[in-house]
C-alpha positions in Angstrom: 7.8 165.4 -7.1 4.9 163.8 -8.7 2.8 166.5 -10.9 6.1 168.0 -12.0 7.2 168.0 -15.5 10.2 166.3 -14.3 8.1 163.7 -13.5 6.3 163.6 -16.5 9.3 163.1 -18.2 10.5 160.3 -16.0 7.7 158.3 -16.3 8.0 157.6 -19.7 8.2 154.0 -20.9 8.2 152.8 -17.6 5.5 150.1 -16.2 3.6 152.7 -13.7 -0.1 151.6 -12.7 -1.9 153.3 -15.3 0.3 150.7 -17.5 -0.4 148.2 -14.8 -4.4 148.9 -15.1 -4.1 148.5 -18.9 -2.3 145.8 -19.3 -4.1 143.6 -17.3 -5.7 140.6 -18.6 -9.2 141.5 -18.1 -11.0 138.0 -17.7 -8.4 136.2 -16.1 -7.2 138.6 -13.8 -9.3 141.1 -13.1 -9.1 141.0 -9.1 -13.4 140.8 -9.4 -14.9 138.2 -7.2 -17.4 136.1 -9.9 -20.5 137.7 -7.6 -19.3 141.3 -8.4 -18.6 140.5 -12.0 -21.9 139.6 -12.8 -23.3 142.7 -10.3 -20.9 144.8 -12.3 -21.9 143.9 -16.3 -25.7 144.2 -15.0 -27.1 147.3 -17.3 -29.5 147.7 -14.5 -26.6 148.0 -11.7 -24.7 150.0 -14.0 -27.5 152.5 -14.5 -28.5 153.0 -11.0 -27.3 155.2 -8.3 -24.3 152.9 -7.5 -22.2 154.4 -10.8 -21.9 158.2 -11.0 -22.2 159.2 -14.9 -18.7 160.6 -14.3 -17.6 157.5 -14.3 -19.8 155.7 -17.0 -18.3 158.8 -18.9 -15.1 157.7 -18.1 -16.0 153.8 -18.7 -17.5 154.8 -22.5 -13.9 156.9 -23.1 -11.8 154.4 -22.4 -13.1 151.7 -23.8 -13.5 153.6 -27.0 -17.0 153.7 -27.1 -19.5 157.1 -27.7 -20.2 158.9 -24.7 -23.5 160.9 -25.6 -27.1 159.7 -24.5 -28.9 158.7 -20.8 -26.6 156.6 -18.0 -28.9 153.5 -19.1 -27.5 153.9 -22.7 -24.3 154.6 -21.6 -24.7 151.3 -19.6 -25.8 149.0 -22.4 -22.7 150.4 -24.3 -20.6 149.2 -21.6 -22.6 145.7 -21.2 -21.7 145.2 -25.1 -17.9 145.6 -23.4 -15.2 147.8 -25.6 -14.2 148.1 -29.2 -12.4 145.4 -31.1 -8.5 145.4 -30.2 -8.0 146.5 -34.2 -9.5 150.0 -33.4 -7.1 150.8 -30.6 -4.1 148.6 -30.0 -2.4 147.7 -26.4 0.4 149.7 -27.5 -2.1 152.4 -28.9 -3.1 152.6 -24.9 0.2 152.3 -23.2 1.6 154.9 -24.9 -1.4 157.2 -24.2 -0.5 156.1 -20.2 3.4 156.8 -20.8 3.1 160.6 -22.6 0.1 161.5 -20.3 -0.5 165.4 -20.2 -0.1 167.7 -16.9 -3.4 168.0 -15.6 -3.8 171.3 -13.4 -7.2 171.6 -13.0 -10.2 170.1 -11.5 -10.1 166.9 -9.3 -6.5 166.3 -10.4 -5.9 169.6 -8.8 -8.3 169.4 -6.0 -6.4 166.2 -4.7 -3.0 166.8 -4.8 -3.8 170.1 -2.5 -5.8 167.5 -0.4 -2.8 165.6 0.3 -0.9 167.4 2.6 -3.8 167.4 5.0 -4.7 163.8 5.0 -0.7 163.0 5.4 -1.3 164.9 9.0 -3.3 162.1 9.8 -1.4 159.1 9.1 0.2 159.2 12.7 -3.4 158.8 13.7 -4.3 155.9 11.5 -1.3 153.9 11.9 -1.6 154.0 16.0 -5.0 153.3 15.7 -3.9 149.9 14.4 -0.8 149.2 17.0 1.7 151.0 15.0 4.3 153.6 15.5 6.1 155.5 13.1 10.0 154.9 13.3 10.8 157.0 9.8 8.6 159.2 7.7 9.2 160.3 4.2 6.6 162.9 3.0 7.5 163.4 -0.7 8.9 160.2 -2.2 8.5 160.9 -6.4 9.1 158.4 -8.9 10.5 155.2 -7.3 11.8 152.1 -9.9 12.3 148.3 -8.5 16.5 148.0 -8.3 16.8 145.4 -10.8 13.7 145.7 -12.9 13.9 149.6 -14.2 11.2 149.6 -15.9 8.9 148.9 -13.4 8.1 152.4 -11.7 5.7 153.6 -9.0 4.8 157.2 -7.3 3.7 156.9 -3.5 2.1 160.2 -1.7 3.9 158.9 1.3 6.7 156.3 2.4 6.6 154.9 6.3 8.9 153.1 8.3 6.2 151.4 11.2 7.1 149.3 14.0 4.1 146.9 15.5 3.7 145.7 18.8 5.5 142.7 18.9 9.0 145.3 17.6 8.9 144.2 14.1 9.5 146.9 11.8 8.4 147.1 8.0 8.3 149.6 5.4 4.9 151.0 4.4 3.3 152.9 1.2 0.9 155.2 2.2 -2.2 155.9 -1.3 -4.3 158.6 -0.5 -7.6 159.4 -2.6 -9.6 162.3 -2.7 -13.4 161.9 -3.6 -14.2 165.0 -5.8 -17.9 164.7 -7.1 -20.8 165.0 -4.6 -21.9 161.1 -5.7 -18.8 159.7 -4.7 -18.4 161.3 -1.4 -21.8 160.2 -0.8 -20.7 156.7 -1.7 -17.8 156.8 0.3 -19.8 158.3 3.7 -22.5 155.4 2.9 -19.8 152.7 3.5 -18.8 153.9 7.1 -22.2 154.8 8.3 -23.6 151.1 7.2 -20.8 149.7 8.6 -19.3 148.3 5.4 -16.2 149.9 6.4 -14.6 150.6 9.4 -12.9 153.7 10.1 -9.5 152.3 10.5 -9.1 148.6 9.9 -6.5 145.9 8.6 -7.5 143.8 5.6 -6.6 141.3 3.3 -6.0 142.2 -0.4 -8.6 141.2 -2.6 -10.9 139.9 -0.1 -14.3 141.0 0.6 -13.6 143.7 3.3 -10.3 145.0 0.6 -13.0 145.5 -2.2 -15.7 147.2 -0.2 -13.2 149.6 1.2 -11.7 149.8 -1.9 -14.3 149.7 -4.6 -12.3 151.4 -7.8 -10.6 148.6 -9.7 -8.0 150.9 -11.0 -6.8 152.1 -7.4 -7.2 148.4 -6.8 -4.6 147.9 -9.1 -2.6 151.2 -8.3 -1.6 149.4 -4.5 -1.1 146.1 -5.8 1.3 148.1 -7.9 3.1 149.7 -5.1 3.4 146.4 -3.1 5.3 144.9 -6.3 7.1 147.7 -7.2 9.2 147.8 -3.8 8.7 144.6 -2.4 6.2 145.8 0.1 3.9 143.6 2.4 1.6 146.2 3.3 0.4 149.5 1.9 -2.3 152.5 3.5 -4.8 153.2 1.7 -6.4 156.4 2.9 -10.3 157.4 1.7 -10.8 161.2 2.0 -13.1 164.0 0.8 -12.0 167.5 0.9 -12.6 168.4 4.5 -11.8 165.3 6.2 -10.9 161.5 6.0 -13.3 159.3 6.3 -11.7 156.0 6.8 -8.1 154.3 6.1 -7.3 150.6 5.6 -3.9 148.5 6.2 -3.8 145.7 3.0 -1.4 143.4 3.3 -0.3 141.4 0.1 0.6 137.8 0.2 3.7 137.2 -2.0 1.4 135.3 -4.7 -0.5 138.4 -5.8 2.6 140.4 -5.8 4.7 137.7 -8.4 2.0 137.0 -10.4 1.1 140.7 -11.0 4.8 141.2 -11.4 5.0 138.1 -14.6 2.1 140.5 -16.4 4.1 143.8 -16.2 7.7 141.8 -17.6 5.3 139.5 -20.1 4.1 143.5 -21.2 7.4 144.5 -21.3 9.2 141.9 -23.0 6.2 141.5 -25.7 6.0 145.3 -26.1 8.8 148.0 -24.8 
């Protein structure tokens, strides 16, 4: 069960997608249109209402960088981008990913209780979009590829769907929780400007996937999924901590899914 110490245990040295995240080559592959790149390293985009301080915090700590002073300094930290590989090492970070610590408290703990309410609504979601649910697995773990062992994801969910026209496909189901009052905010902006639709069917990394999904790391988290068990389409659910607010079919064309998959055994091979 993911939390557990079990799990904890489990998940060491293997590719999960907090490895995935960190291992990514960040100028050729960084699943950012060139528009939202240049939004993105803007000091003046960074510093507005668009980025909570949380996550500028968060920005500054793991880039290595100080985390003291207004969200405009904190911004022109990040514009200067992180600290030189020789101060922390990709092996210095994946090994901070593969012995992370039991967190209990906070948002951490706030969405895993979330979970088990949102999962009452995936029925909802996935008939919403023409599917029925032929097999449901609630609690799915740690999961590794058959051949590749080293290549690991957790899923809060595992469906069997069938569509319309009878075909039937395995889906991951990803659901996130917004804990901070800025995010939720956010997130309720998107579906009352009509950004994003309550339940919809998108492309992976194409405009309607990154406004619905606007976190490069959970980004990265269902591209992980799709690689890790051969999976066309994942569910990514968008909740807050009374309700869900929207949810979002990505499918993943093969490309995305082998290329991803090179990095991870190229990380692998080069480091583990």
């Amino acid at each position: 069960v993911q939390g557990s110490p079990e799990w904890f245990i489990l998940r060491r040295f293997r590719l999960t997608s907090t490895v995935g995240h960190a291992v990514l080559p960040r100028v050729n592959h960084s699943m950012l249109s060139p528009a939202e790149y240049d939004r993105d390293m803007d000091v003046s985009f960074l510093a507005s209402s668009a980025y909570p301080r949380l996550l500028l915090l968060e920005i500054c700590k793991q880039w290595g960088l100080p985390s003291t002073g207004s969200k405009r300094d904190l911004a022109e930290r990040i514009k200067k981008g992180p600290k030189t590989p020789e101060t922390k090492s990709l092996m210095d970070v994946m090994l901070s990913k593969f012995f992370m610590r039991p967190l209990k408290k906070g948002s951490f703990a706030l969405g895993s209780a979330n979970e088990s309410l949102v999962r009452r609504a995936v029925k909802e979601c996935f008939a919403a979009l023409g599917y029925s649910i032929e097999k449901d697995i609630a609690e799915v773990g740690l999961i590794c590829q058959n051949i590749k062992r080293y290549i690991a994801t957790s899923l809060d969910k595992l469906v069997r769907v069938k569509a319309a026209d009878a075909t039937v496909s395995d889906v991951a189901v990803e659901i996130k929780t917004a804990t901070n009052s800025e995010t939720v905010l956010l997130m309720k902006e998107r579906v009352e400007n009509g950004e994003v639709r309550r339940f919809s069917a998108v492309r992976f990394n194409s405009e309607e996937f990154r406004r619905a999904v606007p976190d490069k790391s959970h980004r990265t988290q269902l591209l992980h999924h799709a690689t890790t068990l051969k999976l066309s389409k994942v569910l990514y659910m968008a909740a807050t901590d009374c309700q869900l607010m929207y949810a979002v079919l990505i499918e993943f064309p093969e490309q995305y899914c082998k290329t991803y998959e090179r990095v991870l055994d190229k990380a692998y091979t080069e480091y583990l």
